[in-house]
Backbone as numpy.savetxt, mean C-alpha at the origin, in Angstrom:
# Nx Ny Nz CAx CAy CAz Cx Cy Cz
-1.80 -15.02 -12.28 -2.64 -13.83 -12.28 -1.75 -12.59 -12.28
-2.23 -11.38 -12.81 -1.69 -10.31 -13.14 -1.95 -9.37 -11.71
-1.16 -8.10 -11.43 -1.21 -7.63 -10.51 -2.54 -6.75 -10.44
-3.32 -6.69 -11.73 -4.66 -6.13 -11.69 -5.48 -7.23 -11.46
-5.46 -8.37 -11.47 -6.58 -9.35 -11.07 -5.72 -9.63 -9.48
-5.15 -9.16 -8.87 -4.79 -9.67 -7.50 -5.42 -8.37 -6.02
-5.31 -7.09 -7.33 -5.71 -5.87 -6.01 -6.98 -5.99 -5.48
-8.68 -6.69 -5.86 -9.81 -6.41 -5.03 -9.28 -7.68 -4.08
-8.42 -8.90 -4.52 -8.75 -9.51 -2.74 -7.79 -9.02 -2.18
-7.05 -8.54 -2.19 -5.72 -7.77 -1.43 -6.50 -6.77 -0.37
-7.72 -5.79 -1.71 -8.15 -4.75 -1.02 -9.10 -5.82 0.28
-9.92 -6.63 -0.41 -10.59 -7.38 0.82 -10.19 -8.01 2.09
-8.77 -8.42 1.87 -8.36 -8.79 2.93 -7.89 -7.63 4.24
-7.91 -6.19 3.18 -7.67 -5.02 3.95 -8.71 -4.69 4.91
-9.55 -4.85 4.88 -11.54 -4.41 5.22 -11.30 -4.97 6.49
-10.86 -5.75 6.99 -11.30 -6.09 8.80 -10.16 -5.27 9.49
-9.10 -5.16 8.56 -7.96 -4.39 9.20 -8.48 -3.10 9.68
-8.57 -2.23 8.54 -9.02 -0.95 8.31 -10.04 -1.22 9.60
-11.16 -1.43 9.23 -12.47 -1.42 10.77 -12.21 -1.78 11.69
-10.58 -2.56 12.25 -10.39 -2.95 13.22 -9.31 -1.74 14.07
-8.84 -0.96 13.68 -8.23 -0.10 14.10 -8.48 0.62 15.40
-8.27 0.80 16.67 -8.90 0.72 17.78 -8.46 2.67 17.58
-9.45 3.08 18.15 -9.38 4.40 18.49 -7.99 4.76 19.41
-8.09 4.13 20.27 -6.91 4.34 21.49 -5.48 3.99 21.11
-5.30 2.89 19.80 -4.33 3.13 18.81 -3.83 3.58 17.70
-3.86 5.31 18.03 -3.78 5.88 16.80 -2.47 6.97 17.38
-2.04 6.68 18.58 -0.77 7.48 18.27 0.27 6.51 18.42
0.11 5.27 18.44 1.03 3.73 18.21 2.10 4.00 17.51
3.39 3.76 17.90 4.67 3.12 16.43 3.58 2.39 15.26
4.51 2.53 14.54 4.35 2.10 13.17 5.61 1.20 12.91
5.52 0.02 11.70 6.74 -0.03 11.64 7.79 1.51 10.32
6.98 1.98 10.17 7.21 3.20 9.16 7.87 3.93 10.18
9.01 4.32 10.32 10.21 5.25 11.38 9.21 6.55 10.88
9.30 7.19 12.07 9.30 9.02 12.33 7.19 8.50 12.05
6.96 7.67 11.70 5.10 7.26 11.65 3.93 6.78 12.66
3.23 8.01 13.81 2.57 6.72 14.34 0.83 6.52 13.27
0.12 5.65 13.82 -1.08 4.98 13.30 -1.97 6.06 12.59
-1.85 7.15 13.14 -2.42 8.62 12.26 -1.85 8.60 11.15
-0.43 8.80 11.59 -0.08 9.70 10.25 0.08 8.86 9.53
0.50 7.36 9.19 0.15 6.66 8.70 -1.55 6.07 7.81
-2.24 6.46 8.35 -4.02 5.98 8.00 -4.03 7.39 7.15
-3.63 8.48 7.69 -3.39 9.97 6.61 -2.98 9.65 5.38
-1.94 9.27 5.58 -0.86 8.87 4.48 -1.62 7.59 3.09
-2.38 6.83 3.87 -3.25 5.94 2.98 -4.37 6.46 2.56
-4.81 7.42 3.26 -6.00 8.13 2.72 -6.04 9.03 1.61
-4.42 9.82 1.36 -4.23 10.39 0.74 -3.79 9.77 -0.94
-2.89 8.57 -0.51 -2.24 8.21 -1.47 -3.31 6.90 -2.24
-4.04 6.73 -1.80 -4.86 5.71 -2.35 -5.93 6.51 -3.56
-6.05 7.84 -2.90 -7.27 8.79 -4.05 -6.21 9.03 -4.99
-4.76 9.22 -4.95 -4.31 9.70 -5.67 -4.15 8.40 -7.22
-3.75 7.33 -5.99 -2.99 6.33 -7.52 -4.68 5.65 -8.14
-5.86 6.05 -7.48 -7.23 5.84 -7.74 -7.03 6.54 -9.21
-6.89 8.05 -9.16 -7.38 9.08 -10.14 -5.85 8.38 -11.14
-4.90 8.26 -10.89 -4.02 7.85 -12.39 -5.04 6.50 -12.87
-5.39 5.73 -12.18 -5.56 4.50 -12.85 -7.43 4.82 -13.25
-7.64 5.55 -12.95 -8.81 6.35 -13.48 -8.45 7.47 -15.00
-7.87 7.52 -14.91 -6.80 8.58 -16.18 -7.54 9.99 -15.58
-7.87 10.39 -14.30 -7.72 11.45 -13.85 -6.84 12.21 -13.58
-6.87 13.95 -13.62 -5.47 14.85 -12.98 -5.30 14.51 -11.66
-4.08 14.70 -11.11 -4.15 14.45 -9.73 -4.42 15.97 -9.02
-4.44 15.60 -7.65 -4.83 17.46 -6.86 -3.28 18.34 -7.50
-3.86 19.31 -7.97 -2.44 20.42 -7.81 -1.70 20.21 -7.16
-2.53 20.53 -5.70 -1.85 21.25 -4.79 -1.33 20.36 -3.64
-1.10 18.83 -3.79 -0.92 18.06 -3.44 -1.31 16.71 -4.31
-0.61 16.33 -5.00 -0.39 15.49 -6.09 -0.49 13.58 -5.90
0.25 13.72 -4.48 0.21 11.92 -4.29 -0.20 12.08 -2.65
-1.60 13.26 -2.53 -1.71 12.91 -1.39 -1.28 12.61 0.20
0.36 13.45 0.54 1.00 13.60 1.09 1.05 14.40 2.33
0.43 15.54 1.89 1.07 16.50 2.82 -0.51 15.86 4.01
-1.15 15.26 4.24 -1.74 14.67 5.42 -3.29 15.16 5.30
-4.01 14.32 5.75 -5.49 15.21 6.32 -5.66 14.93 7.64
-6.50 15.51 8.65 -7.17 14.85 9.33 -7.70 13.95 9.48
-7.84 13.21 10.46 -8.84 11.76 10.26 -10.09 12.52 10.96
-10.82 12.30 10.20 -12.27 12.47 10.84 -12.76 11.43 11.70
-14.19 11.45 12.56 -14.92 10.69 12.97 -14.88 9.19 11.55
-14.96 9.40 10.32 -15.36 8.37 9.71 -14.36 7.99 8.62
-13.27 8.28 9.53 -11.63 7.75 8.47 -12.01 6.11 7.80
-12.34 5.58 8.95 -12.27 3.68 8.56 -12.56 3.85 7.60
-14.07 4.54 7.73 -15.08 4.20 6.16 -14.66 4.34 5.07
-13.99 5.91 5.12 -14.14 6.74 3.92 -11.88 6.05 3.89
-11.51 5.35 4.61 -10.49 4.81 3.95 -10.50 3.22 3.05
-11.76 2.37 4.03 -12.45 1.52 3.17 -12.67 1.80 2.32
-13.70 2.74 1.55 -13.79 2.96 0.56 -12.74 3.45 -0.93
-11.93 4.60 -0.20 -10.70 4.44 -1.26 -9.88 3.12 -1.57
-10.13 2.30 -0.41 -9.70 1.04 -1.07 -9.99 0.44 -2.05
-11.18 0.30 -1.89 -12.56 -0.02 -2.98 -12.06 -0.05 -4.37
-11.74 2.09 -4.47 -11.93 2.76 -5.26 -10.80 2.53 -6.13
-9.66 2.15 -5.41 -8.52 2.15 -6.38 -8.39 0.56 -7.04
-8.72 -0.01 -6.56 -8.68 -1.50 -6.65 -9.78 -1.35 -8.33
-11.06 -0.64 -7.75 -12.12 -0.45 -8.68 -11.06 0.11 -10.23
-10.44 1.20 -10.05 -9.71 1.97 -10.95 -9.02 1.30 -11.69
-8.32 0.47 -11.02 -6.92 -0.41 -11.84 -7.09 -1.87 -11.89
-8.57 -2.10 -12.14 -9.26 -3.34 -12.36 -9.26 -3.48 -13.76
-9.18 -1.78 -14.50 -9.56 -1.63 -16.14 -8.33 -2.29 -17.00
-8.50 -2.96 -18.13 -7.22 -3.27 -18.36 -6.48 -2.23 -18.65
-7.47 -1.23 -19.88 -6.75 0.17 -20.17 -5.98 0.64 -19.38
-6.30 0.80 -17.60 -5.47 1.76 -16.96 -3.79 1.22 -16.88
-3.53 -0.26 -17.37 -2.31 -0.65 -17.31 -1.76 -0.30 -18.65
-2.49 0.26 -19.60 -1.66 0.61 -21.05 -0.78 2.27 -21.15
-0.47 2.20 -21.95 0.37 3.86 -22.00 0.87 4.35 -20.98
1.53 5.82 -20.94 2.02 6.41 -19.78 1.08 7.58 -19.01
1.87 7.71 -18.17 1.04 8.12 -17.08 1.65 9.71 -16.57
0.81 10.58 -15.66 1.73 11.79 -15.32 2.66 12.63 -16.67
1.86 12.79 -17.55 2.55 13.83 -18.36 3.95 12.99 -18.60
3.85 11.29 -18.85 4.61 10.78 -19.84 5.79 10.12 -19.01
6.20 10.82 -17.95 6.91 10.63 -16.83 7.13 8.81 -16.14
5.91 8.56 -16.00 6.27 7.18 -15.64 5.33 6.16 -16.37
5.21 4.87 -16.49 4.53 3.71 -17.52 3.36 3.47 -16.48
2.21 3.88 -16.93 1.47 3.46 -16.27 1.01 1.97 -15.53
1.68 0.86 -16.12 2.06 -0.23 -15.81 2.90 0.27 -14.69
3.74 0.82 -14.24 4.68 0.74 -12.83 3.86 1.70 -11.79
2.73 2.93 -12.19 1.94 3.40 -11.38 1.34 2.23 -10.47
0.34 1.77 -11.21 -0.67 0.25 -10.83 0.22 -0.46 -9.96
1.54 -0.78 -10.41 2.33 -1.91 -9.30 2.69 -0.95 -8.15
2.88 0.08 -7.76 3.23 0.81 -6.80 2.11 0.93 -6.10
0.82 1.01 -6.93 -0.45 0.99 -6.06 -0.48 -0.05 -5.75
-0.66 -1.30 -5.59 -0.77 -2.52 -5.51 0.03 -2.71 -3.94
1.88 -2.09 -4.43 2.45 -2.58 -2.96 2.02 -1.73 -2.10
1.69 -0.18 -2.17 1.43 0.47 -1.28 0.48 0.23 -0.50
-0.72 -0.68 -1.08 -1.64 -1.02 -0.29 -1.25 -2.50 0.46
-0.89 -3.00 -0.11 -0.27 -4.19 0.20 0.83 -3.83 1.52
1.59 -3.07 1.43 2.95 -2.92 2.33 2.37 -2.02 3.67
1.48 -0.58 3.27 1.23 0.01 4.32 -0.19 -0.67 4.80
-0.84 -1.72 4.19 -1.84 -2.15 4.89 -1.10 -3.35 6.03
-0.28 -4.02 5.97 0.70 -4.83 6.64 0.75 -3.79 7.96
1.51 -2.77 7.84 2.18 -1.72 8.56 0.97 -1.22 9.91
-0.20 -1.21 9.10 -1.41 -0.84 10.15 -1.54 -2.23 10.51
-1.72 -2.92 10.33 -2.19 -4.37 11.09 -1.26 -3.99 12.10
-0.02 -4.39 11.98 1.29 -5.14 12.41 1.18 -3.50 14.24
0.54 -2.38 13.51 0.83 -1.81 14.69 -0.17 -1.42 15.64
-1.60 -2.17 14.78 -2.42 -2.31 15.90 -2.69 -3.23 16.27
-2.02 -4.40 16.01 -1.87 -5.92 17.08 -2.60 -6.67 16.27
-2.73 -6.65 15.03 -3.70 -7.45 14.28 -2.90 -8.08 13.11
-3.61 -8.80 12.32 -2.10 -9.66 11.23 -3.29 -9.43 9.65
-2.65 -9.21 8.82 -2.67 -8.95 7.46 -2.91 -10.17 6.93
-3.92 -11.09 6.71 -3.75 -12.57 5.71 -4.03 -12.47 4.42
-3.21 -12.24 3.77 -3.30 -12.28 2.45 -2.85 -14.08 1.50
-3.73 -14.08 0.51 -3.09 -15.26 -0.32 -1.86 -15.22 -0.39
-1.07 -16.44 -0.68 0.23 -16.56 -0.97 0.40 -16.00 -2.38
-0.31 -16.35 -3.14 -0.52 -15.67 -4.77 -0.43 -13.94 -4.54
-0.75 -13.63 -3.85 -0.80 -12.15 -3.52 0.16 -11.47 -2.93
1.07 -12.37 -2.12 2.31 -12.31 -1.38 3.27 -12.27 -2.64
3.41 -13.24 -3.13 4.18 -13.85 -4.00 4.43 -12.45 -5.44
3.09 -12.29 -5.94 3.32 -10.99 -6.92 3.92 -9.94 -6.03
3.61 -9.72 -5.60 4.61 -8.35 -4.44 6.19 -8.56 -4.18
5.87 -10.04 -4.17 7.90 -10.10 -4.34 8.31 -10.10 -5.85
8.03 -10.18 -6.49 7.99 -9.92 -7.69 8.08 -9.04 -8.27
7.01 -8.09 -7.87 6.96 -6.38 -8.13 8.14 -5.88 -7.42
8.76 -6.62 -6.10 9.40 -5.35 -5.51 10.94 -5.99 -5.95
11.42 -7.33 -6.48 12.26 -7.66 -7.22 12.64 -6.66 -8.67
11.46 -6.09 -9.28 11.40 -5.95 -10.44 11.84 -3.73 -10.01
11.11 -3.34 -9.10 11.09 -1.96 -8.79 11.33 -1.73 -7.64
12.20 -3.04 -6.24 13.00 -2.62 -5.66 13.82 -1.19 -5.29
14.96 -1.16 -6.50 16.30 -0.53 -6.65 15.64 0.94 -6.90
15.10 0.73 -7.54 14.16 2.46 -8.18 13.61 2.70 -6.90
12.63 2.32 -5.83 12.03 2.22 -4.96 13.07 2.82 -3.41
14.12 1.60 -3.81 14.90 2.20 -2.52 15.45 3.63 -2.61
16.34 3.98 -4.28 16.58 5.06 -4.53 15.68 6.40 -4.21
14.28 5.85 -4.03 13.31 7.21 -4.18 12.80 7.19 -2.17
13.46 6.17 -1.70 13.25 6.34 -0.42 12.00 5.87 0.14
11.04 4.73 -1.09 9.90 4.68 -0.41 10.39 2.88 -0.13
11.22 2.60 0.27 11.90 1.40 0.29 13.29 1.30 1.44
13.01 0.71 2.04 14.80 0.33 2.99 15.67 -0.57 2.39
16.87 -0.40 3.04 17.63 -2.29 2.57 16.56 -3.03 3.09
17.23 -3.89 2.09 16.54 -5.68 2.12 17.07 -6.13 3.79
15.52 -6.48 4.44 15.61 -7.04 5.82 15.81 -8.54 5.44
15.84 -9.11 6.53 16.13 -10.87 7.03 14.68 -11.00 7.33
14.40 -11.99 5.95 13.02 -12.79 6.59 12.62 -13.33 7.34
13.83 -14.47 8.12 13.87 -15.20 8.95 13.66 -16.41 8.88
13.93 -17.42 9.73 14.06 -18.64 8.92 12.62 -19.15 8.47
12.82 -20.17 7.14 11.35 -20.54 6.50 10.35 -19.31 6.61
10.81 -18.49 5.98 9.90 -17.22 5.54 8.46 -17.91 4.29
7.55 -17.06 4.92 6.41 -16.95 4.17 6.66 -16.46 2.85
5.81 -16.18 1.99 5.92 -15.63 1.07 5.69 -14.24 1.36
4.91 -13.69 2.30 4.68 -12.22 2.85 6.01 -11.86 3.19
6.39 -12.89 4.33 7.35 -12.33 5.02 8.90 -12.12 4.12
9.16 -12.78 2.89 10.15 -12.84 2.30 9.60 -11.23 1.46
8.41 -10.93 1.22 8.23 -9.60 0.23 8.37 -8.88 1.18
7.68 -8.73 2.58 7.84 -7.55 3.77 9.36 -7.54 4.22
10.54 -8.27 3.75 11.87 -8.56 4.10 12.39 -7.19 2.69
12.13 -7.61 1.79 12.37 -7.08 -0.14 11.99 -5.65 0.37
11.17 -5.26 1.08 10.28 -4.31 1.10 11.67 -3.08 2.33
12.45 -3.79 2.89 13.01 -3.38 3.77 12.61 -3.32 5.20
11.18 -4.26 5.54 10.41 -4.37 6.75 10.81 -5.64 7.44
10.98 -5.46 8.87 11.25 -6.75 9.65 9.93 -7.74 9.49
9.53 -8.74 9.04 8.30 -9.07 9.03 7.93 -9.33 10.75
9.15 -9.54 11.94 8.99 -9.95 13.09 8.70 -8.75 13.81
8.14 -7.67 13.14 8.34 -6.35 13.63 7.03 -6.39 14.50
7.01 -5.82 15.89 6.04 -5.99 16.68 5.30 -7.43 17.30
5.98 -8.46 16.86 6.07 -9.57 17.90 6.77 -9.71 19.22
């Protein structure tokens, strides 16, 4: 399966995470350094509308482009972050959105989609892992993510949204060998 037939169960397996997020853990570590559980759930809220609207062949915001500079979480973050889940998964379901380039030519819209894919994939890990809850994703779903991050790793680490390659540990999962690729302890918060 292709990394566009893998993002709605990825996003589904996200849905108990997301609603499980305890109020009283939202100024928690992260495994994301200088991140607790806010600015993190910010950070997904933002960046999920954004890689939504490329794989939608929408402009992104001006004035904040990949969704970065933070929002508030409202009373109804879960929801309205459930739902951008939804939404992007919905977006880059099209085959079109994996053809041509993307951003005024800048990057292949094929490597947008895979960046959406780990970002939800990697920072949905990141919220489990720091509100005491575990991420189960298929191995098929694990497995493309090491793949993707084999393939856009090096570009990845260069741009800083990536660490060195961690130690999976012995008889690593297939998660735990991509959350290793990814530069994440997979033992992080055990």
């Amino acid at each position: 399966m292709s990394t566009r037939e893998h993002l709605h169960g990825l996003v589904a397996s996200l849905q108990p995470v997301v609603q499980g997020v305890p109020a009283a853990s939202l100024d928690a570590a992260t495994p994301c350094n200088e991140w607790d559980v806010r600015r993190l759930a910010s950070h997904l809220l933002g960046t999920t509308e954004a890689m939504r609207r490329v794989g939608a062949g929408e402009p992104l915001d001006r004035d904040d482009p990949w969704g970065t500079s933070g929002q508030e979480l409202g009373e109804g973050w879960r929801d309205q972050l459930s739902d951008r889940l939804i939404a992007v998964a919905d977006a880059w379901a099209q085959p079109e959105a994996w053809d041509g380039e993307a951003l005024d030519g800048a990057m292949a819209r094929k490597d947008v989609g895979d960046m959406a894919f780990l970002e939800v994939l990697l920072h949905g890990w990141d919220l489990a892992r720091a509100t005491g809850q575990e991420l189960e994703v298929d191995d098929a779903v694990a497995e493309q993510a090491g793949e993707l991050l084999e393939e856009h790793g090096e570009t990845g680490r260069s741009m800083g949204a990536f660490g060195p390659e961690a130690e999976a540990g012995e008889d690593p999962s297939p998660l735990d060998r991509a959350l290793a690729a990814s530069g994440r302890d997979p033992r992080w918060g055990r």
